[in-house]
C-alpha positions as CSV (number, residue, x, y, z in Angstrom):
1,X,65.7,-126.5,-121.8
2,X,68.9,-128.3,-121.3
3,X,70.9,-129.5,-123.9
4,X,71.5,-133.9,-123.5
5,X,74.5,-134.8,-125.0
6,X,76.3,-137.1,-123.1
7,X,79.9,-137.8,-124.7
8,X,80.1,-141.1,-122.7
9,X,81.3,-144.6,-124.1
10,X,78.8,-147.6,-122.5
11,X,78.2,-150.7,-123.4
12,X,74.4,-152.2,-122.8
13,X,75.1,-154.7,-120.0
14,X,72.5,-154.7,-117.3
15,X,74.7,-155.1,-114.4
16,X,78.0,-153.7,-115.1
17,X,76.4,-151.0,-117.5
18,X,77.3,-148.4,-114.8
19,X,80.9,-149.5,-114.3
20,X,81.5,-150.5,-118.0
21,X,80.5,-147.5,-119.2
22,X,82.9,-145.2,-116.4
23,X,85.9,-146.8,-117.3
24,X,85.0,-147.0,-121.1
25,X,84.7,-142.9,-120.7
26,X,88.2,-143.4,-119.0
27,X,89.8,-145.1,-121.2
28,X,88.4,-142.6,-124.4
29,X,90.3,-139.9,-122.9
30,X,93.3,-141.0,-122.6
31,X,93.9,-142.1,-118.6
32,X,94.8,-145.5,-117.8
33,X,93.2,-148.5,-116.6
34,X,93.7,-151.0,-114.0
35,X,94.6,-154.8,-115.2
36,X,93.4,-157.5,-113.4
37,X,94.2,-161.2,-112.5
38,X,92.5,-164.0,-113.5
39,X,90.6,-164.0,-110.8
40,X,89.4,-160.2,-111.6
41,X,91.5,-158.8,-108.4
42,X,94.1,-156.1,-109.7
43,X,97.2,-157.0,-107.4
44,X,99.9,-156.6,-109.9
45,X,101.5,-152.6,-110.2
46,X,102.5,-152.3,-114.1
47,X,103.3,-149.9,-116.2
48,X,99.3,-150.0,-117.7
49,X,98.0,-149.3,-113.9
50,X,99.7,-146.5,-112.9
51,X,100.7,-142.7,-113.7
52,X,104.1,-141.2,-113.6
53,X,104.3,-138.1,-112.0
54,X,101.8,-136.5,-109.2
55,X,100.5,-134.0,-111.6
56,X,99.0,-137.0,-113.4
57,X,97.9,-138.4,-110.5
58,X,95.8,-135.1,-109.8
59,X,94.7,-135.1,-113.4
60,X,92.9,-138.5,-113.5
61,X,91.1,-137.3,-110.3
62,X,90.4,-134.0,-112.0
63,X,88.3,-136.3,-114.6
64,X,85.7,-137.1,-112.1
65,X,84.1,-133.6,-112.4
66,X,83.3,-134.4,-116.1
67,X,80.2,-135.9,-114.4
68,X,79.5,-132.7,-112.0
69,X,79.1,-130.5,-114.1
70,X,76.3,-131.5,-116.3
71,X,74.5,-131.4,-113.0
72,X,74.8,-128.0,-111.8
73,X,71.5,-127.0,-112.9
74,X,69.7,-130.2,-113.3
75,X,69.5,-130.5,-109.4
76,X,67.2,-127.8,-109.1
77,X,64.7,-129.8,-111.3
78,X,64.5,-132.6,-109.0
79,X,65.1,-130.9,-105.6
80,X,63.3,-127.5,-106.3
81,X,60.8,-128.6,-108.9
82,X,59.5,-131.3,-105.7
83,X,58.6,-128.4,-104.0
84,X,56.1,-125.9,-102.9
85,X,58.3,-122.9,-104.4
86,X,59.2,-123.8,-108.3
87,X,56.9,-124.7,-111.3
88,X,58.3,-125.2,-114.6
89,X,57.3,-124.4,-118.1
90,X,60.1,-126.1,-119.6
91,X,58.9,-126.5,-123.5
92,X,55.8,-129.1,-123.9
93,X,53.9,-130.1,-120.7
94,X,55.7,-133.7,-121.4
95,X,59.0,-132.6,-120.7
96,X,61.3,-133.5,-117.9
97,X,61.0,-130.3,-116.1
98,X,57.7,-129.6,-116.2
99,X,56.4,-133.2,-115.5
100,X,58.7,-133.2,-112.3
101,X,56.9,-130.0,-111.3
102,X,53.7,-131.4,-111.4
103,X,55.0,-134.7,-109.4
104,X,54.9,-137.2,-112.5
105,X,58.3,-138.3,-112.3
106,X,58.9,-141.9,-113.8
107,X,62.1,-144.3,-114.5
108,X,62.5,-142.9,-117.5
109,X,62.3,-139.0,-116.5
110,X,65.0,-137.2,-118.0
111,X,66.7,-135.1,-114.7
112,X,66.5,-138.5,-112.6
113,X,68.4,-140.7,-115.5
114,X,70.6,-137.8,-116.2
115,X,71.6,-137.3,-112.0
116,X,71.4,-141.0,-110.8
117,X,73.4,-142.0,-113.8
118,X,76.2,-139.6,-113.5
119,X,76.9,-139.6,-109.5
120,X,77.1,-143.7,-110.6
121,X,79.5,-143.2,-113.2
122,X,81.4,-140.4,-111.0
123,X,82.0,-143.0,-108.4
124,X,83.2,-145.6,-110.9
125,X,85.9,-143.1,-112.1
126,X,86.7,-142.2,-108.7
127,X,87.1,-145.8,-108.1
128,X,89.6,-146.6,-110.5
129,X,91.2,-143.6,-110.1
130,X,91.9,-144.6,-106.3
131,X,93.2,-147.5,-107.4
132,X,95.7,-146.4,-109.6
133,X,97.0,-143.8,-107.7
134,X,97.5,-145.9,-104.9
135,X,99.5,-148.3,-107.1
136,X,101.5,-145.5,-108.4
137,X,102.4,-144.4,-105.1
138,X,103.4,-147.6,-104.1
139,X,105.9,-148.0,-107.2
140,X,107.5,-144.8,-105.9
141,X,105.9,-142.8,-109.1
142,X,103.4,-140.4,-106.8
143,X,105.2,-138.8,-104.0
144,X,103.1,-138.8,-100.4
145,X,101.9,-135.2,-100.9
146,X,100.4,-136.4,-104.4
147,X,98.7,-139.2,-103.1
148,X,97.2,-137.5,-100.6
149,X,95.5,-134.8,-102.4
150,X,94.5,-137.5,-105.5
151,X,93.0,-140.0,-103.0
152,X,91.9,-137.4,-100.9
153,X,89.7,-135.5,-103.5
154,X,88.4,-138.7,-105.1
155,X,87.0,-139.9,-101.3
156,X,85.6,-136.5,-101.2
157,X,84.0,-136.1,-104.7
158,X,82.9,-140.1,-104.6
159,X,81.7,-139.3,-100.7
160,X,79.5,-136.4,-102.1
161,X,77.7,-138.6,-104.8
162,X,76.6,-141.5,-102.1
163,X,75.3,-138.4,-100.1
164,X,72.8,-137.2,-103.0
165,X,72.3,-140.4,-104.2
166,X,71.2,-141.4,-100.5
167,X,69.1,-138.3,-100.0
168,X,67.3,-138.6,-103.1
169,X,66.4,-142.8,-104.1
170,X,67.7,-144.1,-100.6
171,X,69.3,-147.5,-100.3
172,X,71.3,-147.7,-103.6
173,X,74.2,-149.8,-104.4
174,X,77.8,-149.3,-102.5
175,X,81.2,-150.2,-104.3
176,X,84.3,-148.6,-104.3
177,X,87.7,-149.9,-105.3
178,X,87.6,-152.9,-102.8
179,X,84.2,-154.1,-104.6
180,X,81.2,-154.5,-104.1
181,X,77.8,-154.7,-106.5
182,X,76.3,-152.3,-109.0
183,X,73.2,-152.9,-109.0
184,X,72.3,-154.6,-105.2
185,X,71.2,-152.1,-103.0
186,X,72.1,-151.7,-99.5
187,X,70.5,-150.5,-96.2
188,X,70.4,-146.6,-95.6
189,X,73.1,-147.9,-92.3
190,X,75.6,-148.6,-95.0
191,X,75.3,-146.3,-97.0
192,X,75.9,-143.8,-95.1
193,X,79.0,-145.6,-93.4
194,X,80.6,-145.4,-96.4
195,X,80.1,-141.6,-97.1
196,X,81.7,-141.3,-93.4
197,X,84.2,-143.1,-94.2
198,X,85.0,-140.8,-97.1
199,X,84.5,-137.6,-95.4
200,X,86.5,-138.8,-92.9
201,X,90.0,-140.0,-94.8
202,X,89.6,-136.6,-97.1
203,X,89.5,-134.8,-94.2
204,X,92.9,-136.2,-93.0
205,X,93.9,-136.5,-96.6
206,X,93.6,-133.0,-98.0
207,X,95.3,-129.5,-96.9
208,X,93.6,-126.4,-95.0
209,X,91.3,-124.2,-97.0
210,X,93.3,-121.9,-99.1
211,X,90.6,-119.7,-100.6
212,X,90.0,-121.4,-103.7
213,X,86.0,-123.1,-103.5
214,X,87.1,-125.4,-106.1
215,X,89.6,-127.0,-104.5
216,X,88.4,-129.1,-101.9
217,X,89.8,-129.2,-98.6
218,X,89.6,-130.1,-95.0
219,X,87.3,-128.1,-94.0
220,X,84.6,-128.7,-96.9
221,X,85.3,-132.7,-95.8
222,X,84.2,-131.4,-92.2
223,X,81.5,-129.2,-93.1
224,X,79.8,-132.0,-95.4
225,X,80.4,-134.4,-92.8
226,X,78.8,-132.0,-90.2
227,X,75.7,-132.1,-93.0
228,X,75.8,-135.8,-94.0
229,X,75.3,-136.6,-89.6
230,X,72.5,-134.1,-89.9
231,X,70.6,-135.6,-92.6
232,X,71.6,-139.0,-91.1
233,X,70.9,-138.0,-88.0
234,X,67.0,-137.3,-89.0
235,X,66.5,-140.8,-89.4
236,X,65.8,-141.4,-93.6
237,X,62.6,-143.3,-94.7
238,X,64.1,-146.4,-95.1
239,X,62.2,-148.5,-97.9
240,X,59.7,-150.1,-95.9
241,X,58.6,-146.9,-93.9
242,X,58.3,-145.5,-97.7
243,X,56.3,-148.4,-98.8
244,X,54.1,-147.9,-95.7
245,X,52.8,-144.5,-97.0
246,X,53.3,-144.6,-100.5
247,X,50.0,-144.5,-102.1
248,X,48.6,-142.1,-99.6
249,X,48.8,-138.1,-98.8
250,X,50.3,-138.8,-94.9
251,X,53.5,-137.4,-93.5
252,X,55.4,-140.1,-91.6
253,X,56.4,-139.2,-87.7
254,X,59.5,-137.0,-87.6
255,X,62.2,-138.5,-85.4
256,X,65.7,-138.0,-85.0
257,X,69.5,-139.5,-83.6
258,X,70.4,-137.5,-81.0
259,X,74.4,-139.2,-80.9
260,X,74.4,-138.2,-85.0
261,X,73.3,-134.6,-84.4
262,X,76.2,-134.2,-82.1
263,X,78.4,-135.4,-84.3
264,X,77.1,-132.6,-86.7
265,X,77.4,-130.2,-84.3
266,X,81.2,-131.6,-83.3
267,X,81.9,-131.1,-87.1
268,X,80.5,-127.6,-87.7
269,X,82.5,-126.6,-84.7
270,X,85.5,-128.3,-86.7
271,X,84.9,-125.6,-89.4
272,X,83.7,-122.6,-87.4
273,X,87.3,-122.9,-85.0
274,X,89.7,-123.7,-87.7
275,X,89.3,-119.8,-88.2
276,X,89.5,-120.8,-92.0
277,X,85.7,-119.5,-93.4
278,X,84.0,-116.5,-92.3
279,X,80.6,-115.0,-93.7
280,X,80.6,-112.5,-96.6
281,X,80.0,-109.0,-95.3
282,X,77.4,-108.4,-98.4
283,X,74.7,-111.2,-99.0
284,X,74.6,-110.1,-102.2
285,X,78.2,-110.7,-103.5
286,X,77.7,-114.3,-102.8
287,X,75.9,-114.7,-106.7
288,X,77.2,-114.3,-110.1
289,X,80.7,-114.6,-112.0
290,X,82.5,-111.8,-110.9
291,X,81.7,-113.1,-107.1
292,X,82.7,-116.9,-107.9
293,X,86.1,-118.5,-106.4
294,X,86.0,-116.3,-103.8
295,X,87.3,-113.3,-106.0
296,X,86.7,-111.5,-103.2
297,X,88.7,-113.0,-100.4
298,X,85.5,-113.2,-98.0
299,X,86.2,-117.3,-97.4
300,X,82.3,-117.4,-97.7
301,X,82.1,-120.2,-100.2
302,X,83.5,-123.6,-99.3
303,X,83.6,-125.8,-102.1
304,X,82.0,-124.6,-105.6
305,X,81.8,-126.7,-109.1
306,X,83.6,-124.8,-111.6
307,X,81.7,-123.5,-115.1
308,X,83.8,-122.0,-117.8
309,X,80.6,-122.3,-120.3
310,X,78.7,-125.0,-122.9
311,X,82.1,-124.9,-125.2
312,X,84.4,-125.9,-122.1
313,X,83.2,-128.3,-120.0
314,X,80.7,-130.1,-121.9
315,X,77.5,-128.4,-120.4
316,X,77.6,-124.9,-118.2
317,X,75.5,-124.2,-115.0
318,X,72.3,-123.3,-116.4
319,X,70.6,-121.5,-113.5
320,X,70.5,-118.4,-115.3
321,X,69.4,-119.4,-118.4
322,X,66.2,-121.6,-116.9
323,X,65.9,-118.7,-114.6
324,X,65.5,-115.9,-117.2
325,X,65.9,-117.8,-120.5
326,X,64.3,-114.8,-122.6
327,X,65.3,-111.2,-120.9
328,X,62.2,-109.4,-120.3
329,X,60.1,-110.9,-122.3
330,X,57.1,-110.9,-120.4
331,X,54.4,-108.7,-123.1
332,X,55.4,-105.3,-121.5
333,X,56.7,-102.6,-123.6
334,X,55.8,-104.5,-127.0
335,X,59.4,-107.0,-125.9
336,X,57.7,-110.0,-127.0
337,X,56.5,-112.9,-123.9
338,X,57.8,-116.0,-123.1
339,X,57.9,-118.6,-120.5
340,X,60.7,-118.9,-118.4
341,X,62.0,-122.9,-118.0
342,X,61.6,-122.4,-114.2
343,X,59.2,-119.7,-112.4
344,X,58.5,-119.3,-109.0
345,X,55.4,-121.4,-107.7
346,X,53.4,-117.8,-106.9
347,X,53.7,-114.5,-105.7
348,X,53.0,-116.0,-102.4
349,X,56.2,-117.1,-101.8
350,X,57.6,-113.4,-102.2
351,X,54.5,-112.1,-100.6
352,X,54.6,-114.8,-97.4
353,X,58.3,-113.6,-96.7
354,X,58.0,-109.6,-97.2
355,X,54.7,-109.7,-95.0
356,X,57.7,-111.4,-92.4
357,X,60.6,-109.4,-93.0
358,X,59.8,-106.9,-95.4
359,X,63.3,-105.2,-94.9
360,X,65.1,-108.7,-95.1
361,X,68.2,-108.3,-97.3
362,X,68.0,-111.7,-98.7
363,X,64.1,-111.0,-100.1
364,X,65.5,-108.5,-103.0
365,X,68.5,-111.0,-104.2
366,X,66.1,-114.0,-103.6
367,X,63.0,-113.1,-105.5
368,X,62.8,-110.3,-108.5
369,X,59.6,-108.2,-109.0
370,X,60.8,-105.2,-110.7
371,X,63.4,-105.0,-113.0
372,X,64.6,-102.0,-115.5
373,X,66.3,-103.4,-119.2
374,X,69.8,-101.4,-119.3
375,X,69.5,-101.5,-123.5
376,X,66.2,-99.7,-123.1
377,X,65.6,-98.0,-119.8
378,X,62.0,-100.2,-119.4
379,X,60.5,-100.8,-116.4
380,X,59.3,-104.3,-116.3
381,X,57.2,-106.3,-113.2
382,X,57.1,-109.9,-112.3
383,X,54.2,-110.1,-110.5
384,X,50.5,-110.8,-111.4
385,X,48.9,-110.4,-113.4
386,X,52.0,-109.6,-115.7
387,X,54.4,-112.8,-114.6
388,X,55.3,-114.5,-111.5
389,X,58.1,-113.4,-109.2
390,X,61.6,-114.7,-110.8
391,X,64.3,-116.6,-109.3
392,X,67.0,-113.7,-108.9
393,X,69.5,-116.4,-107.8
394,X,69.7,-117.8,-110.4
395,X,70.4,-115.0,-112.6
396,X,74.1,-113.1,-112.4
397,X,74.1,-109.6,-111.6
398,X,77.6,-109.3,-110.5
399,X,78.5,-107.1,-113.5
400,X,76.8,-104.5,-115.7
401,X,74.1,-106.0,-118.0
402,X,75.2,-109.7,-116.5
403,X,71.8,-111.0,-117.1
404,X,71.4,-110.5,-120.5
405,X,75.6,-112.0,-121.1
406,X,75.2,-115.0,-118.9
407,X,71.7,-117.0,-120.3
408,X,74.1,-118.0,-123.5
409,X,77.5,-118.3,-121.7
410,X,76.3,-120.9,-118.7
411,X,79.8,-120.0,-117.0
412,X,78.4,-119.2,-113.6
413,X,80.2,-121.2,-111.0
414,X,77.7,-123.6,-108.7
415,X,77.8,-123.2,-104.7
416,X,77.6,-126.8,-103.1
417,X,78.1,-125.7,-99.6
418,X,79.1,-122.2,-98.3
419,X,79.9,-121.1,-94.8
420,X,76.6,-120.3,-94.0
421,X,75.2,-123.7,-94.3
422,X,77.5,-124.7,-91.7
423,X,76.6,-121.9,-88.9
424,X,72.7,-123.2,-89.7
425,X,73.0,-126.6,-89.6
426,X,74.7,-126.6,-86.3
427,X,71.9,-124.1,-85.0
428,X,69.1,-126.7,-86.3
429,X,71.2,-129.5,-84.5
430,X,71.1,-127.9,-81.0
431,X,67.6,-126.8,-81.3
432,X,66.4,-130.7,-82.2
433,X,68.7,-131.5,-78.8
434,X,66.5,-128.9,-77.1
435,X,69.7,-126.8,-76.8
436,X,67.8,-123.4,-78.3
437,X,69.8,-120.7,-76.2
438,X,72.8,-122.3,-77.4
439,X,72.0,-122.1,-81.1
440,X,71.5,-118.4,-80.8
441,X,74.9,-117.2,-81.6
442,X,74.9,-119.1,-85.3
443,X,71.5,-118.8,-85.8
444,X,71.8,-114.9,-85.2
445,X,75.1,-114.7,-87.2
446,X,72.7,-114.7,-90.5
447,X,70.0,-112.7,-89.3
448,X,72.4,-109.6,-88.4
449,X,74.2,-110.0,-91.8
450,X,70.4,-110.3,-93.2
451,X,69.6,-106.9,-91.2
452,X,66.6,-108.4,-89.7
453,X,65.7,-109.2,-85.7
454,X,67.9,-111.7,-83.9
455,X,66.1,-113.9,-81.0
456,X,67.1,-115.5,-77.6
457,X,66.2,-118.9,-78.3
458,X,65.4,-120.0,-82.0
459,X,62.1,-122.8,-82.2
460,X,62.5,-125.7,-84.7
461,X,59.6,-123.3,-86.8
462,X,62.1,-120.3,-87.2
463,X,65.2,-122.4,-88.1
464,X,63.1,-124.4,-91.1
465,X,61.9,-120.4,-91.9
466,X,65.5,-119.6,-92.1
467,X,66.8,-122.4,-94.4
468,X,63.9,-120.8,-96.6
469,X,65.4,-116.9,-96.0
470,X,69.1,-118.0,-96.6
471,X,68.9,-120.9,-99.2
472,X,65.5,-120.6,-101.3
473,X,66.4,-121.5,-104.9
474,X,70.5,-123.4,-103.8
475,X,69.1,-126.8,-104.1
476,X,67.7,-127.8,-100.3
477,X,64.1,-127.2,-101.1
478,X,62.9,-131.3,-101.2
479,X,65.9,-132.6,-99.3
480,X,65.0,-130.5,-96.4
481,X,61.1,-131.4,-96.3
482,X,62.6,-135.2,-96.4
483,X,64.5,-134.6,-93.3
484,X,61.6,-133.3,-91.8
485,X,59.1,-135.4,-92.5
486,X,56.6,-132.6,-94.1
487,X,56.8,-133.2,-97.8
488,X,53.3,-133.7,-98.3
489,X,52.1,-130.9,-95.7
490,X,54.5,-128.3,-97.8
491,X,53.0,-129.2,-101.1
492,X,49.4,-128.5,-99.3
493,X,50.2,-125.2,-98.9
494,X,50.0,-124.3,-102.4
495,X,46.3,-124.9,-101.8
496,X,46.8,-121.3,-100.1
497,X,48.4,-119.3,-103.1
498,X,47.0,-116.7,-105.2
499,X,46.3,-118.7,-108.4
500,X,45.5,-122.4,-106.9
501,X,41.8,-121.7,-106.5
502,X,39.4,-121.8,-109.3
503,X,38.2,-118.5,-109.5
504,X,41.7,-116.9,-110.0
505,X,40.1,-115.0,-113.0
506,X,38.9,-113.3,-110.8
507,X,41.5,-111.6,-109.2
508,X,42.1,-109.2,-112.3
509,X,42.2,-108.3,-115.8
510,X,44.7,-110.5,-118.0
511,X,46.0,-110.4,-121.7
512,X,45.5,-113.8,-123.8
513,X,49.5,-114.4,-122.7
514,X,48.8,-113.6,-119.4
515,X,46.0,-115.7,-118.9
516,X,47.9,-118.7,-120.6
517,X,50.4,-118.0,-118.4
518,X,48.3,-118.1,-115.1
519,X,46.4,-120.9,-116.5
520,X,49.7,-123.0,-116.3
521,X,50.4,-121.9,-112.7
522,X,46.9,-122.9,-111.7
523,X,47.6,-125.9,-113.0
524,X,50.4,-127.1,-111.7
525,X,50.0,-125.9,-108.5
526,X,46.7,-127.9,-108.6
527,X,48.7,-131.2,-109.9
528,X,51.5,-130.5,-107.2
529,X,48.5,-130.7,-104.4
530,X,46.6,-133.5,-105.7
531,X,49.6,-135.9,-107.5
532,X,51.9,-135.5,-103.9
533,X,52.3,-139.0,-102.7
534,X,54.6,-140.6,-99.6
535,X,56.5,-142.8,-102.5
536,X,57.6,-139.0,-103.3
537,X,60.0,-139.5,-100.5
538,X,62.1,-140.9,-102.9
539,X,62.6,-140.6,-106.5
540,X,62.1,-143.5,-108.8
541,X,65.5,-145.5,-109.6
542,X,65.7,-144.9,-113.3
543,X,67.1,-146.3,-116.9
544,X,70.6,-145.8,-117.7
545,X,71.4,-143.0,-120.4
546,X,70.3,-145.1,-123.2
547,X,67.0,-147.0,-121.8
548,X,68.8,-149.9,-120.4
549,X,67.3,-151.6,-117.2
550,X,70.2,-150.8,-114.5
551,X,69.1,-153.9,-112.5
552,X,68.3,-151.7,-109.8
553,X,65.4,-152.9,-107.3
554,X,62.6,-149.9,-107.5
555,X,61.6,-147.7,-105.1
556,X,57.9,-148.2,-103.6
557,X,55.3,-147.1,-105.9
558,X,56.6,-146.1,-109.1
């Protein structure tokens, strides 16, 4: 499971906890902060508010991914785990992971406090980081070049946390260096103005793609813009549509903006004619360390969150180790058997795409079923009635015996948004414009790399397929089935897979850990179909880090 230490300063305050507690972290490593007036406004440049040279500048920024990176992984435990696709056998049935798999998310759930409270505290550094750049550049201390990619990362990384934060608990609280409240929440509208407004200055803030993921640019600005319109532009639940359906198993009507999905479109276009990104040649050197930063030089990946390991930066990604977090332990070959921290939901979700595609180039890097043990030369399956299909994403094989290296070094590097993502999310834009024949030519772009059939027209039905072909397992899974509108209708489906029904006994002969095992899937998937509610539209606002009560209005029905 994943490790919680949280080296961040806080005092207890129920408003200001959020801010208090960013700019306590600042000021414990060393970086300066602002002074203020009596009236609490900071007009006054001193030598306290600002830095002194533009590689400072970039510096201060640079601390705002201290509260990326303990994320990397713990995404996939909201945004996966809310799925149809991913169970979880983190530890005891009472922890965070596995109660989000079975839909049983409180306030106090540990992924939702760990995400909600970070992306707050992110924002607050970014805030007063803003600030003081801005006040050095204006005492002459930053040169124009400085400011620009300061300011213009901070907009971007602050503009990226309002975006998750939005997708996942709705109207939340807006403030940035100009002000505004911690703990008042504002309407969806807002919300989203803001993280336009971001996009938009980084965009004209921060230089051309160079090659480097981790570095963002103007063309990630433009291709999360080109997202943010898309998700925007399928009309969010606000909180009363939520509350509407929150204690029942309904679906809400899907609608959408058609002047926001142009503006997607306009943006994707951005990226796809700056000539800048390109899609790798090989699917499957998009995954693993010795494919991360664009090593290489396919301009595939457009902006990544960097992992050097637990020892570095305070918590690594750990995809691979909740994806394979004993190597092939699973009873064959007298190895031992354990339970991975996340497992696919059922075969069915390997089964449902090879029956499609069977020659799909994706389906082998997606989902593993067979896999030989370099030390030993042993076969071993993942499949039933031995294990469950695992999550080959999430597990590096970009060098020799990479999987057995990378579950204790946690270095692997996380994708946010990759070339790829753009071509598709202009396809799905045209197609919900009724503009099908026009989406062919992105739409197709994956499905020729993939090696699989490429149509005239895509429907709505094949573009949702192909999010699942092209992104199962990078963190879309929930997000996308709230865009939608068919949360509750996906989670149904599990009704359908191998070990929901009751007589899954049945289906073979197990071993005492085998049938432990399969007992847990049946049960979960069973608790994912009948715990499934609208109010799972959003996640529950929760505590801060150390219990506290944020001040936060909740979300309907929790």
């Amino acid at each position: 499971m994943e490790k919680r230490n949280i080296a961040i300063n806080s005092n207890h305050g129920r408003v200001n906890f959020i801010l208090s507690a960013a700019l306590s972290a600042i000021l414990s490593i060393g970086l300066i902060s602002c002074s203020e007036d009596e009236e609490g406004i900071n007009n006054q440049v001193t030598n306290e508010n600002v830095v002194d040279d533009d590689a400072s500048a970039i510096s201060l920024v640079n601390g705002v991914y201290s509260h990326w990176q303990p994320l990397s992984s713990s995404f996939s435990f909201i945004i996966e785990l809310n799925s149809n696709k991913l169970i979880s056998f983190e530890g005891e049935e009472s922890e965070a992971g596995p109660v989000n798999s079975r839909f049983e998310q409180e306030p106090t759930t540990w992924y939702q406090v760990k995400i909600f409270n970070h992306l707050f505290l992110g924002i607050a550094q970014a805030n007063e980081a803003i600030t003081t750049v801005t006040n050095s550049f204006e005492a002459g201390k930053v040169s124009k070049a400085g400011y620009n990619a300061a300011v213009g990362k901070a907009k971007f990384l602050r503009a990226l946390a309002y975006l998750k934060l939005a997708q996942l608990w709705g109207e939340v609280p807006v403030f940035t260096e100009a002000g505004g409240s911690t703990s008042d929440r504002q309407e969806l509208d807002v919300v989203f103005g803001q993280i336009i407004e971001d996009f938009t200055a980084a965009e004209s803030l921060l230089n051309d793609y160079n090659g480097d993921p981790r570095v963002p640019s103007k063309q990630a600005a433009e291709a999360l813009l080109a997202r943010t319109y898309l998700v925007w532009g399928d009309n969010p639940l606000t909180a009363a549509q939520v509350a509407a359906i929150a204690n029942t198993q309904t679906d809400p009507e899907f609608t959408f903006n058609a002047s926001r999905l142009e503006k997607a479109i306009e943006y994707a276009d951005r990226v796809i004619n700056s000539g800048k990104l390109a899609l790798a040649s090989d699917f499957s050197k998009l995954y693993g360390r010795d494919y991360e930063s664009n090593k290489l030089g396919q301009n595939e990946h457009l902006f990544t969150i960097s992992h050097d390991g637990d020892k570095k930066d305070a918590q690594g990604n750990h995809q691979t180790h909740c994806s394979w977090t004993f190597p092939y332990q699973n009873g064959e070959h007298g190895e031992g058997y354990s339970q991975n921290h996340t497992e696919a939901a059922d075969d069915d979700v390997y089964d449902s795409w090879k029956a499609e595609y069977p020659n799909d180039k994706r389906l082998a890097k997606t989902y593993f079923v067979e896999l030989t043990n370099p030390e030993t030369g042993n076969k071993h399956v993942y499949y039933s009635p031995v294990y469950t299909p695992i999550n080959g994403k999430g597990v590096d094989q970009s060098y020799e015996d990479a999987e057995n290296l990378e579950i204790t070094q946690n270095s692997v590097d996380r994708i946010e948004i990759r070339y790829a993502e753009v071509l598709l999310i202009k396809a799905e834009a045209l197609v919900q414009l009724g503009r099908n024949t026009e989406a062919a030519v992105p739409f197709n772009q994956l499905r020729t790399r993939a090696g699989i059939e490429t149509v005239d027209a895509p429907t709505f039905d094949q573009i949702k397929r192909e999010w699942d072909y092209e992104f199962t397992y990078e963190q879309f899974s929930v997000l996308n089935s709230y865009r939608w509108k068919d949360l509750i209708s996906s989670i149904k489906e599990v009704s359908n897979y191998k070990h929901f029904a009751d007589n899954w006994k049945e289906l073979a002969e197990y071993t005492p850990d085998q049938e432990a095992y399969f007992t847990k899937v049946h049960n979960h998937l069973v608790a994912k179909y009948n715990n499934v509610r609208g109010k799972h539209y959003r996640q529950p606002i929760p505590t801060g880090l150390h219990g506290e009560d944020l001040g936060i209005a909740q979300n309907p029905g929790y």
